[in-house]
C-alpha positions in Angstrom: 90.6 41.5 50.0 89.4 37.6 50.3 88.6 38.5 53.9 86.7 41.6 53.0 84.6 40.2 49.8 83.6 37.1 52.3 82.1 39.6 54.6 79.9 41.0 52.0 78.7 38.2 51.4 77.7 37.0 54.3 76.2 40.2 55.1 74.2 40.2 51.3 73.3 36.3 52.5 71.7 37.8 55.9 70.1 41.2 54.0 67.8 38.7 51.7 67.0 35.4 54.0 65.9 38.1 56.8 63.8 40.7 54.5 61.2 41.3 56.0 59.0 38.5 53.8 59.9 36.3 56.0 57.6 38.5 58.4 54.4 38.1 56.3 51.2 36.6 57.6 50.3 33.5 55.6 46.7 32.1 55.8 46.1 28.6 54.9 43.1 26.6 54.3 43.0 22.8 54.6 39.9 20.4 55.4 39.6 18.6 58.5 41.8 15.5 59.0 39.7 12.4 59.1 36.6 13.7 57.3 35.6 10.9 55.3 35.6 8.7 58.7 32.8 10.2 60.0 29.4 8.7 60.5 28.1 12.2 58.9 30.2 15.0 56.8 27.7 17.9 58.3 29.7 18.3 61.6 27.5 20.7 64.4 29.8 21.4 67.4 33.9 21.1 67.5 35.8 20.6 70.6 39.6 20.4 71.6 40.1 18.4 75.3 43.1 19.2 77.4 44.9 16.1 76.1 45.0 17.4 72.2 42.2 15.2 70.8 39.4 17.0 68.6 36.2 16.1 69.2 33.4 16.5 66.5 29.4 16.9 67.6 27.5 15.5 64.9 23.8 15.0 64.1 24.9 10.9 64.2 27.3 10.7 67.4 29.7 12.1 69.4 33.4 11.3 66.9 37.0 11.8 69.0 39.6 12.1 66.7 43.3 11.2 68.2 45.3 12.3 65.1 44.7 8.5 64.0 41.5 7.1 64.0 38.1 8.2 64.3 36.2 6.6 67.0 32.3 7.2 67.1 30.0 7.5 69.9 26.5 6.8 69.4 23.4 4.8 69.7 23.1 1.8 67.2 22.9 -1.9 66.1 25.8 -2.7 68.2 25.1 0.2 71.1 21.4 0.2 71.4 20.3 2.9 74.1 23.8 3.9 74.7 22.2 7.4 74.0 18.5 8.7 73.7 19.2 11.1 70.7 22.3 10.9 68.4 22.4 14.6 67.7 24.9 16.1 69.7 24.5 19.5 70.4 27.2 20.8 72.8 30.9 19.8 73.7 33.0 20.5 77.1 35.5 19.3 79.1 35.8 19.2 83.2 38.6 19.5 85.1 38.9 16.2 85.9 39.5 15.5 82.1 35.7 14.3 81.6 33.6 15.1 78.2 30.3 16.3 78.8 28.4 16.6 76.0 24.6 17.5 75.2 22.0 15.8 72.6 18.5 16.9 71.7 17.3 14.5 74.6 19.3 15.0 77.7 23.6 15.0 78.4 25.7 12.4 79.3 29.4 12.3 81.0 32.1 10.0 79.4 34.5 9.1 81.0 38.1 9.0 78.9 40.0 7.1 80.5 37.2 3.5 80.8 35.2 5.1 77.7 32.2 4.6 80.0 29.0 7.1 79.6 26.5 7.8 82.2 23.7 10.5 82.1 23.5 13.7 84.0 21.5 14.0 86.7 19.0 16.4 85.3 15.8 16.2 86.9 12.5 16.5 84.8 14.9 17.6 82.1 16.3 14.8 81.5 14.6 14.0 78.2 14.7 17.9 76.8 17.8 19.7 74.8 21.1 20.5 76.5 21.7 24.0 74.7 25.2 24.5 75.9 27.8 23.9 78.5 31.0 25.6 80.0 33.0 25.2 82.4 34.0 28.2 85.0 37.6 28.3 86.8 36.5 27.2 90.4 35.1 23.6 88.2 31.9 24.1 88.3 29.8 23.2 85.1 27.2 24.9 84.0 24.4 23.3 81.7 21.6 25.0 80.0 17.8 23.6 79.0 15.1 25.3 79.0 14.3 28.1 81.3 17.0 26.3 83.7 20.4 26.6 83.7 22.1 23.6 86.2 25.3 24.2 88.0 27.1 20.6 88.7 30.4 19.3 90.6 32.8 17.8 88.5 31.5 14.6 90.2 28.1 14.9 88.5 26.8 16.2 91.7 24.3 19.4 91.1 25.2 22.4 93.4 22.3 24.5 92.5 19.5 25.1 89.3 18.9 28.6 88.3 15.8 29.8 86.2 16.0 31.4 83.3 13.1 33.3 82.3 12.4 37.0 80.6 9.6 38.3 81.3 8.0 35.3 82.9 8.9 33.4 79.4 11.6 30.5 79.8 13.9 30.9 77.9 18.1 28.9 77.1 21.1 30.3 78.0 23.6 31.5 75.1 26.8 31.6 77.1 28.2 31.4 80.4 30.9 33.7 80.5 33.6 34.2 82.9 35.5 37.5 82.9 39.1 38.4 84.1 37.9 38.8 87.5 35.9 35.5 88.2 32.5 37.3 87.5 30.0 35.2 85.7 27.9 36.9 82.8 25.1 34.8 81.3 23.0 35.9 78.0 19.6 34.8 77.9 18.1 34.2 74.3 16.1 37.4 73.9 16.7 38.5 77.4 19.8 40.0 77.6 22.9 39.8 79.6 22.4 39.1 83.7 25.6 38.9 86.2 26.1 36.5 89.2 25.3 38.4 92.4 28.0 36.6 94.5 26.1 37.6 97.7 22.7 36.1 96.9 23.7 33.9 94.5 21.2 35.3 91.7 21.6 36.4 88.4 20.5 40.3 88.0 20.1 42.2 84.6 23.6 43.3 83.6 23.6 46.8 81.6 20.8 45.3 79.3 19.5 47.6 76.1 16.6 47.3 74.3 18.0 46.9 70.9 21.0 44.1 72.0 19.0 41.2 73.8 20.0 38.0 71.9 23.5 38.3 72.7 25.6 34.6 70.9 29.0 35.3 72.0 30.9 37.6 74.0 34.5 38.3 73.5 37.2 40.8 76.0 39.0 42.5 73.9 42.1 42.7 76.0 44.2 45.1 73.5 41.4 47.7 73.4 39.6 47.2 76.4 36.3 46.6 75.7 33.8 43.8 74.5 32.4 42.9 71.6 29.1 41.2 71.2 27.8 38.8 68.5 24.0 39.3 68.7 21.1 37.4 66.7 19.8 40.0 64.2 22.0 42.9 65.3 25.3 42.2 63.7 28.6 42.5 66.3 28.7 45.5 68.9 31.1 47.0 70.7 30.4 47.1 74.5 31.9 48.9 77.3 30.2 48.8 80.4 32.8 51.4 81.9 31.5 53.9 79.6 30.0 57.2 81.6 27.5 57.3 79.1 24.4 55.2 78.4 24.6 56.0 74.6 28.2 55.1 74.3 28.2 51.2 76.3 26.5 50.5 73.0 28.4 50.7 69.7 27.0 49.1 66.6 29.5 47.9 63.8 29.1 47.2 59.9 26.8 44.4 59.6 28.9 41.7 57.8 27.9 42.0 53.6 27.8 38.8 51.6 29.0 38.1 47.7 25.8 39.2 46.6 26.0 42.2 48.4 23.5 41.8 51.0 23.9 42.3 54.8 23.0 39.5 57.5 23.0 40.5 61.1 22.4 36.6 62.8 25.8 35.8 64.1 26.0 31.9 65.1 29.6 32.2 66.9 32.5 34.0 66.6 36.7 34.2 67.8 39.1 36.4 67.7 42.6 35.1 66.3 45.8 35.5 67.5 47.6 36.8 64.6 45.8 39.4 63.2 43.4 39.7 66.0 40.7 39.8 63.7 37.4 38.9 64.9 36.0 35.9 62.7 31.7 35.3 62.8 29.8 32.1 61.0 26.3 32.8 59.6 23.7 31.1 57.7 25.2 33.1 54.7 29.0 32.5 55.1 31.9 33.2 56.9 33.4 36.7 57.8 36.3 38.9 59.3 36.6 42.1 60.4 39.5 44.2 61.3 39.7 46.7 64.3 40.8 49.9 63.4 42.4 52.7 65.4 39.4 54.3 66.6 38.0 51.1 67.6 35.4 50.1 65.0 35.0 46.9 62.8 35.7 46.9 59.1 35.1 44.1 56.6 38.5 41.8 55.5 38.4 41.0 52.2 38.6 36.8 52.4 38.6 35.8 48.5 41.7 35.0 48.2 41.6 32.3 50.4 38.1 31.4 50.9 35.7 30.5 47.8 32.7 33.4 48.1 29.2 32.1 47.6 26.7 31.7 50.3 27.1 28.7 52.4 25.3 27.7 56.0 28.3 27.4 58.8 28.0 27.3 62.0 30.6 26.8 64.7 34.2 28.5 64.5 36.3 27.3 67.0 39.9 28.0 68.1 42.4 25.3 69.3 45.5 25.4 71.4 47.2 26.7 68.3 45.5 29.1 67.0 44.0 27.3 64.4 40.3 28.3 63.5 37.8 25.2 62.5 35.0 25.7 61.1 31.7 23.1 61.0 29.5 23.4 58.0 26.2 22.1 56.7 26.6 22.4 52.9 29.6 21.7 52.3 33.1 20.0 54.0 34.1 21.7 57.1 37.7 23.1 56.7 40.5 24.8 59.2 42.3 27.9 58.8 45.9 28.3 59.6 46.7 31.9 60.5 50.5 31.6 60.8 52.9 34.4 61.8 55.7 33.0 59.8 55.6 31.3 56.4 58.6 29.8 54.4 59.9 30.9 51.4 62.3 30.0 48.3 65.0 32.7 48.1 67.0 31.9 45.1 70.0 34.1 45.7 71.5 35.0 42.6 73.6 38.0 43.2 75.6 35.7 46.0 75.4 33.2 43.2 76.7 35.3 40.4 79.6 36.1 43.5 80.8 32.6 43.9 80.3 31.5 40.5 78.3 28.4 42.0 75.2 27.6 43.5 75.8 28.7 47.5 75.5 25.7 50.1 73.8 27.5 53.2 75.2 26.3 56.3 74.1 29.1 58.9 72.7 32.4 59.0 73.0 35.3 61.0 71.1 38.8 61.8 72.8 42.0 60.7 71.7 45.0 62.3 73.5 48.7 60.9 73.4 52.1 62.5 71.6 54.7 60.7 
């Protein structure tokens, strides 16, 4: 009897600490460590270097953040011309563990391991604004200005400078974007996506469409196969260049609706988690998810119960080695969300309580699986 009433209770124990709650996605929302050590709270460009530190691009310097102090980058009394411009407008990371990082006048290389900064070699440019860097698999790094886009060694050396134009206009590169199978997509603003011809070593148009040319981000979608596209004006749209059919490469989704119930179509960037698998867009009007449903299109998330509604200007949403999703602002503080796949909970347990006539001391736990 003893034997058999213990192993009801062990089995009750198991039934309630492994229900599936414990299974529940849990979203939490928490600002940015270190925000009040920042030269400015209005933080433009986030970045996460191989070694774990965040780095933050500001409008006043380039801030690392090693879990314990802030340290800031910039020119001023005690730095004079240690940069030409202090607005930093892109953040990336070699693969010989180097920062390179873009202002409104030029980019510079620091070094992490001597803290020392030196500028990039980029020509005439050197003065104009670096619009964005990334860095492809083989190490090269790309850099974009104004009708040019520079392709450098990890050395600083430049292998080769590209121009950008559309229709004889010069014009920045959004992204550089390097799919599964080492091919490079670039989108040019207002001109469309253009692939590396590995054999001439030229950009040439890639599938472009009249209506999708100011293409922000690009996104594989491994699950579903296909690409999705943040655009400037046009929302988020499904792409698949596999498709047979001209009218079905491009697929429109719901443009994302704001608390006032107005739609915005200018997408500034935009993730995907690893939870949900949601994809996650900043605007000048707020920030948005969308789920993918079973046929493949995007539907709105409902995010008031753990974001404040109200129009507010955000721009970058970036996702670090953990899944974590931080997000710059203008208006107001930046914050983080913390998509987690399991979440802790208080289990009170009174019917084993009301069994042993005390409050139970849990000393392990175990799975129970029955046969149906």
């Amino acid at each position: 009897m003893i034997i058999r009433q213990k192993v009801y209770l062990m089995q009750l124990l198991c039934l309630l600490i492994f229900s599936p709650l414990l299974h529940a996605q849990d979203i939490v929302v928490r600002e940015i460590p270190s925000l009040d050590k920042l030269p400015v709270n209005a933080i433009h460009r986030i970045f996460q270097d191989s070694d774990g530190y965040m780095w933050y691009g500001t409008f006043n310097g380039l801030c690392r953040n090693d879990g314990y102090n802030i340290r800031v980058f910039r020119s001023d009394l005690y730095h004079p011309g240690l940069l030409s411009d202090n607005y930093i407008t892109y953040i990336s990371e070699d693969h010989d563990k180097k920062i390179w990082f873009g202002t409104m006048k030029g980019g510079y290389i620091l070094d992490k391991a001597t803290c020392r900064i030196t500028p990039m070699d980029l020509q005439e440019c050197s003065d104009k604004n670096v619009f964005t860097i990334n860095v492809t698999r083989d190490g090269s790094i790309w850099v974009s200005m104004h009708g040019v886009l520079f392709r450098f060694k990890a050395d600083g050396t430049l292998i080769k400078r590209y121009r950008t134009e559309y229709n004889h206009s010069p014009e920045f590169v959004y992204i550089v974007y390097e799919d599964k199978n080492g091919d490079l997509i670039i989108s040019l603003t207002r001109g469309g996506m253009y692939k590396l011809n590995k054999d001439t070593d030229n950009f040439e148009a890639y599938f472009h469409h009249r209506d999708y040319m100011d293409i922000e981000r690009i996104i594989w979608d491994e699950t579903n196969g296909y690409y999705w596209l943040g655009t400037w004006g046009k929302g988020i749209v499904r792409f698949d260049p596999n498709s047979k059919s001209p009218e079905t490469q491009y697929i429109p989704q719901p443009l994302p609706v704001d608390i006032t119930g107005n739609a915005t179509g200018a997408i500034y960037h935009m993730v995907q988690d690893d939870v949900f698998h949601y994809i996650w867009v900043t605007s000048w009007k707020d920030l948005f998810a969308f789920r993918i449903t079973k046929e493949g299109h995007l539907e709105q998330v409902d995010t008031s119960s753990f974001l404040t509604p109200g129009n507010k200007i955000l721009y970058e949403i970036y996702k670090d080695k953990d899944g974590k999703l931080w997000v710059s602002a203008f208006d107001v503080e930046s914050f983080i969300i913390d998509i987690r796949d399991y979440i802790v909970q208080k289990y009170p347990l009174p019917d084993l309580r009301n069994q042993l006539k005390a409050n139970p001391a849990i000393n392990s736990g175990c799975k129970v699986t029955t046969k149906k």
